[in-house]
C-alpha positions, 0 to 999 in steps of 0.5 A: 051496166052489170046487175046481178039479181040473188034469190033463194035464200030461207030458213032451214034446219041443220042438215037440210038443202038450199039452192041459190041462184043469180041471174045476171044481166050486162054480163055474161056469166059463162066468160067471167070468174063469178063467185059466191060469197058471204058475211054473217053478222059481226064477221068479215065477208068470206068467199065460199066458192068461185068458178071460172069461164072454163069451168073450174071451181074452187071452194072455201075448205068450210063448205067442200062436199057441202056447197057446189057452185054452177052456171046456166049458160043458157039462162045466164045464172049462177047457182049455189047448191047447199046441202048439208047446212049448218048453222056456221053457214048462217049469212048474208049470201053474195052473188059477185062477178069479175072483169077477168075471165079467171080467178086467183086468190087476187082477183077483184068482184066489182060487181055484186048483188044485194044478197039472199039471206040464208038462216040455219037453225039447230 
């Protein structure tokens, strides 16, 4: 059984910093293409940056040089550092995880979090 736990999320100021972690649990972060995404009400849920078991990441164009994504092997997580927030990053925030090891714009998340809310005020 694969649960993913979020935590982190809060409310900010335009232009101030967030960090997201996901701790997970029946699976191991380090050998699976884990992602963040995230859905903002009214709006489709978006992808916001994966990583893979080797490491390498991949992000939305909205959020590059913004929002890097990492994992703890040691601790089995998932991290989303955010910096220099906007309000379009305003949303729910998913932690998600795949079976495959790595990840292509096709690869199915069949495991997510209940998600972290994150608000960024102007």
């Amino acid at each position: 059984q694969v649960q993913l736990v979020e935590s982190g999320g809060g409310s900010v100021q335009a232009g101030g910093s967030l960090r997201l972690s996901c701790a997970a649990s029946g699976a191991t972060v380090s050998r699976t293409c884990m992602g963040w995404f995230r859905q903002a009400p009214g709006e489709e849920r978006e992808r916001v940056a994966t990583i893979d078991a080797d490491g390498t990441t991949s992000y939305a164009d909205s959020v590059k040089g913004r929002l890097t994504i990492s994992q703890d092997n040691a601790k089995n997580t998932l991290s989303l550092q955010m910096n220099a927030l906007k309000p379009d990053d305003t949303g729910m925030y998913y932690c998600a995880a795949s079976r495959a090891p790595y990840c292509t714009q096709w690869t199915s998340f069949v495991y997510w979090g209940q998600g972290t809310q994150v608000t960024v005020s102007s």
